[in-house]
C-alpha positions as CSV (number, residue, x, y, z in Angstrom):
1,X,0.0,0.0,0.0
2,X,2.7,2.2,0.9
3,X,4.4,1.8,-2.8
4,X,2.4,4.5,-4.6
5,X,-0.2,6.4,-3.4
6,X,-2.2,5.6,-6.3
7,X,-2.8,2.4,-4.9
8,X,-6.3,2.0,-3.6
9,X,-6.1,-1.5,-2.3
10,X,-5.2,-5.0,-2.4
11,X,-7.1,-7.6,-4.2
12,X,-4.8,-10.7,-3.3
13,X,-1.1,-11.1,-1.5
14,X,0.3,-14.7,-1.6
15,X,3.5,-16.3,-0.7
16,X,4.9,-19.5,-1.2
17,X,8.3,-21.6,-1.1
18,X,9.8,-22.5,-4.4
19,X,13.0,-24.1,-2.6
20,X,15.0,-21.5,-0.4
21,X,13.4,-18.4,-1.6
22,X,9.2,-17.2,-2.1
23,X,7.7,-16.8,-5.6
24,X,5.0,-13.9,-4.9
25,X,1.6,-12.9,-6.2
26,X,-0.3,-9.4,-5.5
27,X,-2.9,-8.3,-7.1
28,X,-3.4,-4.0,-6.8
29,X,-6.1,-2.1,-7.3
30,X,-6.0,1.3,-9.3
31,X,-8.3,3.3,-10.3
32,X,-10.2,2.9,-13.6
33,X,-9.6,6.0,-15.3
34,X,-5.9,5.8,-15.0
35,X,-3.9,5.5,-18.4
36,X,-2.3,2.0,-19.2
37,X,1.0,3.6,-18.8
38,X,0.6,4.6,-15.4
39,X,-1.1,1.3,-14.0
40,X,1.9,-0.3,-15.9
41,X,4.9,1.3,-14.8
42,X,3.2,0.8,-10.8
43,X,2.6,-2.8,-11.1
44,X,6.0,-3.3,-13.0
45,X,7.7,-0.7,-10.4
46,X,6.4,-2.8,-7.3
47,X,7.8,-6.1,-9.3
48,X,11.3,-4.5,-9.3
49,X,11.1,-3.3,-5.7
50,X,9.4,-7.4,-4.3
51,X,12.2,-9.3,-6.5
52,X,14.9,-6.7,-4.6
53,X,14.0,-8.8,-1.5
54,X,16.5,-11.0,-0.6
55,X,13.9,-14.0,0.5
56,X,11.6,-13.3,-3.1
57,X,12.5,-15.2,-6.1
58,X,10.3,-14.2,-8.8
59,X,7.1,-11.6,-8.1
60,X,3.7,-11.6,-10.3
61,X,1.4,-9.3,-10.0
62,X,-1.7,-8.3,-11.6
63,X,-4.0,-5.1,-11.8
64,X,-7.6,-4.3,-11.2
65,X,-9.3,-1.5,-11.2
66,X,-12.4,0.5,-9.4
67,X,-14.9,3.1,-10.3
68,X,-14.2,5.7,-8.1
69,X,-16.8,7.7,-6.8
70,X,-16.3,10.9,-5.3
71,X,-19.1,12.9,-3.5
């Protein structure tokens, strides 16, 4: 959550052993109306910034997105 403040939640974290080290899944949610682009270079951002871990293998991550609805 803390990774960009575009981030509106988390869908999905998982972790699991592939020998010594974790292969990771996270699922973010972004908000609709934000260009491909941007959702892209979060998601692929985070990705760099899990695989710097020195316990995470490999990181996959996916991207939803929400209607946001301001009143």
């Amino acid at each position: 959550m803390t990774h960009s403040p575009h981030i509106l939640g988390l869908d999905t974290v998982r972790a699991w052993h592939s020998g010594p080290r974790l292969i990771v899944e996270v699922d973010i949610v972004l908000d609709e109306r934000m260009p491909l682009r941007e959702t892209h270079d979060i998601a692929e951002a985070l990705q760099t910034k899990l695989e710097s871990l020195p316990d995470v293998e490999r990181c996959c991550k996916s991207v939803d997105s929400i209607r946001v609805v301001r009143l």
